[in-house]
Gaussian input, Z-matrix of N, CA and C with variables (Angstrom, degrees):
# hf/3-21g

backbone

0 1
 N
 C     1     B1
 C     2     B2     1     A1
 N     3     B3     2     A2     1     D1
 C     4     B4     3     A3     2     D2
 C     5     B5     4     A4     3     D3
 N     6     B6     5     A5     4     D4
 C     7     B7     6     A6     5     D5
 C     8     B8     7     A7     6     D6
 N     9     B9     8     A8     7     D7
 C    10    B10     9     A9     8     D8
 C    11    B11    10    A10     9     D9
 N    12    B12    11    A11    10    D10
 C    13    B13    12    A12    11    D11
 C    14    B14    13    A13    12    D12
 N    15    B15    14    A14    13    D13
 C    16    B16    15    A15    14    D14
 C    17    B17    16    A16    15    D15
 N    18    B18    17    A17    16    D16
 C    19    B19    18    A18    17    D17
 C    20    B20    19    A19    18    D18
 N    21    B21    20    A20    19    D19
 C    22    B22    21    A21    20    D20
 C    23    B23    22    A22    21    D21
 N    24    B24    23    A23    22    D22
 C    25    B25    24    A24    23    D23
 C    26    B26    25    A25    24    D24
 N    27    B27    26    A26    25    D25
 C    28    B28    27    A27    26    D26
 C    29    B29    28    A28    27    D27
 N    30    B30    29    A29    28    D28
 C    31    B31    30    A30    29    D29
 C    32    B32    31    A31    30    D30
 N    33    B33    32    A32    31    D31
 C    34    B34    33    A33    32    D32
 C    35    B35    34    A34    33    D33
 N    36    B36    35    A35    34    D34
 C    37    B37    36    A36    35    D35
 C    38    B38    37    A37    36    D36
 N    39    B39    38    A38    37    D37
 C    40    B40    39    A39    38    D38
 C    41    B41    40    A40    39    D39
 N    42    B42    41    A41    40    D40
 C    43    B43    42    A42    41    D41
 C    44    B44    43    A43    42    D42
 N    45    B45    44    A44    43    D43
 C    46    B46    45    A45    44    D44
 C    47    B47    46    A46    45    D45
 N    48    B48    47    A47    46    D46
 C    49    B49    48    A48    47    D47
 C    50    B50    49    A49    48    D48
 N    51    B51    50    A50    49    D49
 C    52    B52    51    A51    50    D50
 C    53    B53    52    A52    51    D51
 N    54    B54    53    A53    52    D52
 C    55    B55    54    A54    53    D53
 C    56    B56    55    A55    54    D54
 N    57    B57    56    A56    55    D55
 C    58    B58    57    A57    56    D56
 C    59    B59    58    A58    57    D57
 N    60    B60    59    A59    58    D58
 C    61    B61    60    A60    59    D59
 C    62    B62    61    A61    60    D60
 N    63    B63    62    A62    61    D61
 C    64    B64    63    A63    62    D62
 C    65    B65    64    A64    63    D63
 N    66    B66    65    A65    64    D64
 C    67    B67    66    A66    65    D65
 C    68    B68    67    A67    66    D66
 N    69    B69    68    A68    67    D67
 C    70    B70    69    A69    68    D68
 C    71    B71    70    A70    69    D69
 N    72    B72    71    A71    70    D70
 C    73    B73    72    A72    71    D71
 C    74    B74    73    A73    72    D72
 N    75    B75    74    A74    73    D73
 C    76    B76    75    A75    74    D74
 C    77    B77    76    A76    75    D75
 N    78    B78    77    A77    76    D76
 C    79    B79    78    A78    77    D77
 C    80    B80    79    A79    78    D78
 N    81    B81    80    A80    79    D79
 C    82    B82    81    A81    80    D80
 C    83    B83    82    A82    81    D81
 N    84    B84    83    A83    82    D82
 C    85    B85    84    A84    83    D83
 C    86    B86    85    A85    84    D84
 N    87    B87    86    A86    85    D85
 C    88    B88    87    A87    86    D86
 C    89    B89    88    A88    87    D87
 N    90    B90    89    A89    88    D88
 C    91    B91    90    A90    89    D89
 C    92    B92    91    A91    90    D90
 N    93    B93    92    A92    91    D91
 C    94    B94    93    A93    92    D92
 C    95    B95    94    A94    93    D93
 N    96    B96    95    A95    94    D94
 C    97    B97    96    A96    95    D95
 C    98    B98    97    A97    96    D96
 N    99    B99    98    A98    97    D97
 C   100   B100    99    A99    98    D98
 C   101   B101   100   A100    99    D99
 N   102   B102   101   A101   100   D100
 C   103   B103   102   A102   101   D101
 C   104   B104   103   A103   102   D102
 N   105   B105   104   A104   103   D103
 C   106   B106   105   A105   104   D104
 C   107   B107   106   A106   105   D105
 N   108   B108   107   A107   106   D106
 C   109   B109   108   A108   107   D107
 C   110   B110   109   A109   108   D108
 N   111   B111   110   A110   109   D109
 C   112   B112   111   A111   110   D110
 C   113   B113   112   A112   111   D111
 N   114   B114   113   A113   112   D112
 C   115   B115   114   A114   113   D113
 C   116   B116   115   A115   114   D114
 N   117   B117   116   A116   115   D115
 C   118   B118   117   A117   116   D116
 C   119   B119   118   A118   117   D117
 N   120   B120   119   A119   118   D118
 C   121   B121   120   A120   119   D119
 C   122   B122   121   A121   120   D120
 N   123   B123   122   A122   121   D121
 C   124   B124   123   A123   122   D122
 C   125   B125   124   A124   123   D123
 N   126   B126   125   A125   124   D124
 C   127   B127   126   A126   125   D125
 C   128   B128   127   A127   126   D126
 N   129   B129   128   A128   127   D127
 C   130   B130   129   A129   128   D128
 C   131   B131   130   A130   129   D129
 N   132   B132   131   A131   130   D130
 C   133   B133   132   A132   131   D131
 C   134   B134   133   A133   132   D132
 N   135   B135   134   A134   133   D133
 C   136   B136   135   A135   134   D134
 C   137   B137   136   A136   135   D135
 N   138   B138   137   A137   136   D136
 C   139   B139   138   A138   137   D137
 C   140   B140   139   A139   138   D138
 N   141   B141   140   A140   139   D139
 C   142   B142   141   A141   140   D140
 C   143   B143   142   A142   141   D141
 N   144   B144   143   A143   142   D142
 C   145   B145   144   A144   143   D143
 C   146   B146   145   A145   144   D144
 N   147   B147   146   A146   145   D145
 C   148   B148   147   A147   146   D146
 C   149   B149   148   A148   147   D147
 N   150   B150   149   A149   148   D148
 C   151   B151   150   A150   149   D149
 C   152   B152   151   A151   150   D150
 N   153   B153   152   A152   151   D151
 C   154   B154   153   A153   152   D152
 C   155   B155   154   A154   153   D153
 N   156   B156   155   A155   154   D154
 C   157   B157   156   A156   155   D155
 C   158   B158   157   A157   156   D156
 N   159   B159   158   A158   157   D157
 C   160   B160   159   A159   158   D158
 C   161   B161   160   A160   159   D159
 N   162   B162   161   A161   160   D160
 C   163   B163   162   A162   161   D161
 C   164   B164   163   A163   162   D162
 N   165   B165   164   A164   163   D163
 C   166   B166   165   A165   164   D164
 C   167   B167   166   A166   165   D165
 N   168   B168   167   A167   166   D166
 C   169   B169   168   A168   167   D167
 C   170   B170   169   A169   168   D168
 N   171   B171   170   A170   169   D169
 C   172   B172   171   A171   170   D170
 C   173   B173   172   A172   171   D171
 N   174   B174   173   A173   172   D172
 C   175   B175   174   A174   173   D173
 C   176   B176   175   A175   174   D174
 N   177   B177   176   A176   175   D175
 C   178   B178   177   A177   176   D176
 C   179   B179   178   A178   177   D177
 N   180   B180   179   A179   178   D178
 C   181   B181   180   A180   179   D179
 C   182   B182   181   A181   180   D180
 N   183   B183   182   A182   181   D181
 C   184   B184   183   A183   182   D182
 C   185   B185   184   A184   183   D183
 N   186   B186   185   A185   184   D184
 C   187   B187   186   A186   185   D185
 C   188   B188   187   A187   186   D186
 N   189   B189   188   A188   187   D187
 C   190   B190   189   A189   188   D188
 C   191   B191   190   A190   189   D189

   B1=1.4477
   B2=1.5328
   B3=1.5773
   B4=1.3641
   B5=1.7049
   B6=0.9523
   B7=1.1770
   B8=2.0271
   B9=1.0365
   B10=1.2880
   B11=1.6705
   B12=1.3968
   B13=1.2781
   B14=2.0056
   B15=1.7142
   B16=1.3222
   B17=1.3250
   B18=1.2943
   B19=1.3599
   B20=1.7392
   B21=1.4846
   B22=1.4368
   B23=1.8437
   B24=1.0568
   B25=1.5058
   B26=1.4242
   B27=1.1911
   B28=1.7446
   B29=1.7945
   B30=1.1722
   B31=1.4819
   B32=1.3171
   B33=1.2582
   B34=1.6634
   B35=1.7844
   B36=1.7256
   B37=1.3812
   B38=1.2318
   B39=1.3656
   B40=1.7713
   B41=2.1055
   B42=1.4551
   B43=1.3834
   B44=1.9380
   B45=1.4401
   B46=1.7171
   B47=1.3633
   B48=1.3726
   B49=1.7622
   B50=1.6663
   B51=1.9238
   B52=0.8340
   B53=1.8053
   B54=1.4989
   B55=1.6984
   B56=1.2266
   B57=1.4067
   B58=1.9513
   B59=1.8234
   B60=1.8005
   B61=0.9654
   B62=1.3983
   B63=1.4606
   B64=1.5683
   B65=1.3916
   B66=1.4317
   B67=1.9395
   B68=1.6805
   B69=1.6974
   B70=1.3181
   B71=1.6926
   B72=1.6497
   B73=1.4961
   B74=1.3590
   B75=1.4015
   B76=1.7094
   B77=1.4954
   B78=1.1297
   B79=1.9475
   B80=1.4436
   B81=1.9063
   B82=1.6334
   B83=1.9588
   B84=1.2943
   B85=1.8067
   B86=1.6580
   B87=1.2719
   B88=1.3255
   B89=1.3863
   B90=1.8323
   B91=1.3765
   B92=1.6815
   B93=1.0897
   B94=1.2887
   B95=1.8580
   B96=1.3001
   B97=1.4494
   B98=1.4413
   B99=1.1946
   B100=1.6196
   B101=1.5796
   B102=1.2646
   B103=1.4828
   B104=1.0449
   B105=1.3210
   B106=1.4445
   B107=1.4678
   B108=1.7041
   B109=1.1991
   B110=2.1714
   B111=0.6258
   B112=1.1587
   B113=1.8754
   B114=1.5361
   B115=1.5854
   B116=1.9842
   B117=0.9575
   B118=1.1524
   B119=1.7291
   B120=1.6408
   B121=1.2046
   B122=1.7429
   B123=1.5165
   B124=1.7260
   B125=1.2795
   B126=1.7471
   B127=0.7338
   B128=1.6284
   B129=1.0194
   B130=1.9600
   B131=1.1356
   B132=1.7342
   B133=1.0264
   B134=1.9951
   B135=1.3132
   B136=1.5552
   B137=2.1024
   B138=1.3806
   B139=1.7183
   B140=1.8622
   B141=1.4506
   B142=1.6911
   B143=1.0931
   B144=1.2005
   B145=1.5595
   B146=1.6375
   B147=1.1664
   B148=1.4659
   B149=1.6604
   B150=1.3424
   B151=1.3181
   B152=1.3607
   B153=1.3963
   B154=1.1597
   B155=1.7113
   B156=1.2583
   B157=1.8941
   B158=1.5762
   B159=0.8647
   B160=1.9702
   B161=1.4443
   B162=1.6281
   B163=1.2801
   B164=1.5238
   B165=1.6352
   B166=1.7148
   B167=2.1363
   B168=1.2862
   B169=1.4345
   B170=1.3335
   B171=1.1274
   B172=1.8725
   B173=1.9024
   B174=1.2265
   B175=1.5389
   B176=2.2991
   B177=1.1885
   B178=1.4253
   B179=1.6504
   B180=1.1558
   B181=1.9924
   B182=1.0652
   B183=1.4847
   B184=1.8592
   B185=1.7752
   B186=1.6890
   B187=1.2901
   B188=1.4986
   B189=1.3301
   B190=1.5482
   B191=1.6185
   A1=108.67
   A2=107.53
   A3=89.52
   A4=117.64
   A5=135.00
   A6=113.14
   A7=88.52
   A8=107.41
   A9=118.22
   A10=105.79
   A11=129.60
   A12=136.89
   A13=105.29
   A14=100.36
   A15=110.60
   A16=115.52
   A17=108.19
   A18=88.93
   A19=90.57
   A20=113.71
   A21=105.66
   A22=112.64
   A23=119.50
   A24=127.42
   A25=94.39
   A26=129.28
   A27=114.27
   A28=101.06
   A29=115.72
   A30=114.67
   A31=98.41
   A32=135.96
   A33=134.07
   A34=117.69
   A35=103.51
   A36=103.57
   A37=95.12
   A38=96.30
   A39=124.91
   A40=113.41
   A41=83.34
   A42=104.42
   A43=107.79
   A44=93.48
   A45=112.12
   A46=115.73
   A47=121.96
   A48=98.49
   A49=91.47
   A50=97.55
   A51=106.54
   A52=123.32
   A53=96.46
   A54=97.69
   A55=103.48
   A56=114.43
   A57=112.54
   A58=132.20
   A59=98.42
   A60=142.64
   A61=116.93
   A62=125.15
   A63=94.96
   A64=141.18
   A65=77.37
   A66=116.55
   A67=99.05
   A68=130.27
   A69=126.96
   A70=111.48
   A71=109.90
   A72=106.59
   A73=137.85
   A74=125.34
   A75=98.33
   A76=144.07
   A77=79.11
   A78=81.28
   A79=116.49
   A80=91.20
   A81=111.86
   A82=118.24
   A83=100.25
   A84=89.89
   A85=95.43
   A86=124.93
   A87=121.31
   A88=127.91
   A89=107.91
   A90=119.77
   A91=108.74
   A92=133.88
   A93=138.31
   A94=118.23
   A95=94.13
   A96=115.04
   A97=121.31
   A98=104.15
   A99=133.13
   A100=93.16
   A101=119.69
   A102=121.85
   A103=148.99
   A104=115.53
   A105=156.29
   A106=97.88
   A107=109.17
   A108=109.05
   A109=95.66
   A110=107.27
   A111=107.86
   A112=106.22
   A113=113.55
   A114=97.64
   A115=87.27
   A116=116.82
   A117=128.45
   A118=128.98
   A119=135.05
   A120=128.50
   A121=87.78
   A122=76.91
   A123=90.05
   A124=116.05
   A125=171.45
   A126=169.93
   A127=106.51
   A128=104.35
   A129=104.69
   A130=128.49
   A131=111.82
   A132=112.37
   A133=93.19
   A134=122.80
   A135=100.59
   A136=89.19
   A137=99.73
   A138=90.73
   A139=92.08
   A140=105.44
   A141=112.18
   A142=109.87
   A143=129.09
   A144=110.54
   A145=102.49
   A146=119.51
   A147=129.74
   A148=101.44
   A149=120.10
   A150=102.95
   A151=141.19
   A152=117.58
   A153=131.69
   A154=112.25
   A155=111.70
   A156=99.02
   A157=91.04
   A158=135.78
   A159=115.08
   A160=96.34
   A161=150.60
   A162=150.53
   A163=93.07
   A164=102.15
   A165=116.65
   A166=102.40
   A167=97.73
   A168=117.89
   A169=114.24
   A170=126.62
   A171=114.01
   A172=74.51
   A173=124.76
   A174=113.51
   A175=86.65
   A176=94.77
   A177=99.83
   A178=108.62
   A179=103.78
   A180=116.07
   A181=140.40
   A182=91.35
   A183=111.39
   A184=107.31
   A185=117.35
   A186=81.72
   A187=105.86
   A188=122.97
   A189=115.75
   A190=93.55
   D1=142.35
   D2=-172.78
   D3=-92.06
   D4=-124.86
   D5=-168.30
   D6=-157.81
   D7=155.68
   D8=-156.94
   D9=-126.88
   D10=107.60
   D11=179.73
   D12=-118.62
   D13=134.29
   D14=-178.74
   D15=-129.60
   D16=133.94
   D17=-160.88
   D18=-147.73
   D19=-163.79
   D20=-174.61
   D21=-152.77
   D22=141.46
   D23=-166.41
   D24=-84.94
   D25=44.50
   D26=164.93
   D27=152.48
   D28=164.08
   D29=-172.69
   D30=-153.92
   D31=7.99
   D32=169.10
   D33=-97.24
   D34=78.15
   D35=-175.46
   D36=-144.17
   D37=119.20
   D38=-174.46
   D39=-49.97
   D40=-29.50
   D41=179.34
   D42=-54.21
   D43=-59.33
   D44=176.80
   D45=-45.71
   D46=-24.57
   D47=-171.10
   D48=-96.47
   D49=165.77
   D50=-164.68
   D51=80.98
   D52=-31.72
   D53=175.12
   D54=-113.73
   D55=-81.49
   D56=166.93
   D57=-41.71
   D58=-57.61
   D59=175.55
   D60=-76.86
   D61=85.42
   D62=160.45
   D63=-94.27
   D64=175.15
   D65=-135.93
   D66=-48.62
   D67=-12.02
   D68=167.18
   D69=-93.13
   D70=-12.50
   D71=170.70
   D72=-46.13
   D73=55.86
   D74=-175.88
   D75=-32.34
   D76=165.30
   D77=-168.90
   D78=-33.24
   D79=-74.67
   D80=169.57
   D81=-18.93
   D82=-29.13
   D83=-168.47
   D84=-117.41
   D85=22.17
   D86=178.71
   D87=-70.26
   D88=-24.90
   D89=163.21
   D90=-74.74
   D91=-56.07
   D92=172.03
   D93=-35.51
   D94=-41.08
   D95=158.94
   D96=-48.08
   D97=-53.31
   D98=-162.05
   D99=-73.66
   D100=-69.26
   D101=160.97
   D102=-16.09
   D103=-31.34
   D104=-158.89
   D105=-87.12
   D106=-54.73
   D107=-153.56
   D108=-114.96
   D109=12.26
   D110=-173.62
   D111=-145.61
   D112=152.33
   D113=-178.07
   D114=-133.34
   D115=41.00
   D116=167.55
   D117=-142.21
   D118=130.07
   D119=-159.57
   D120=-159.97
   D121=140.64
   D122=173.30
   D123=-100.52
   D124=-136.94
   D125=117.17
   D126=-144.81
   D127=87.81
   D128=157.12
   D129=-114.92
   D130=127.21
   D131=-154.54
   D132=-136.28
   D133=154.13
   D134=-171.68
   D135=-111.54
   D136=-6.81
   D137=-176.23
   D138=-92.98
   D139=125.74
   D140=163.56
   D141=-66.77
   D142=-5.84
   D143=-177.28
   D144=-78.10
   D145=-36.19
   D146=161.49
   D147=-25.49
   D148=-62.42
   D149=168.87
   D150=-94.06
   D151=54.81
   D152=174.12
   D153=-80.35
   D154=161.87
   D155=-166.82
   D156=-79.51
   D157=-19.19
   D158=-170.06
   D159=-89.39
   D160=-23.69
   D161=151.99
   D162=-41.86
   D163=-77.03
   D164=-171.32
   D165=-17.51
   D166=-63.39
   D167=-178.15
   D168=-67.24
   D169=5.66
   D170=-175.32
   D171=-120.75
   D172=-29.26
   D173=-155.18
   D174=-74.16
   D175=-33.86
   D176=-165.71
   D177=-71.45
   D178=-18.08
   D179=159.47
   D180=-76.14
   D181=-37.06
   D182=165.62
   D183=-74.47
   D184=-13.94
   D185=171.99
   D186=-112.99
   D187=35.72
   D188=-167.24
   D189=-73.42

């Protein structure tokens, strides 16, 4: 059987705190949050500079 991963293209929705997010979570740690509960994340972005390695490296901090 194969195995089933869910995951989500973004984690900044005002809607989420209080439900996903709690309601003392700031913004700033809302991906880290997101992380927590999930081991899958999409990132789309249409500017490449987004993927430059020192972005690459701040995105890899925001989810420690």
């Amino acid at each position: 059987m194969a195995n089933v991963r869910i995951g989500c293209s973004g984690w900044i929705y005002r809607s989420w705190k209080g439900v996903f997010h709690p309601p003392d979570c700031p913004q700033r740690r809302w991906l880290a949050a997101w992380r927590r509960e999930a081991d899958v994340f999409g990132y789309f972005d249409n500017d490449w500079e987004a993927c430059a390695p020192r972005n690459a490296r701040r995105l890899q901090q925001l989810l420690r």
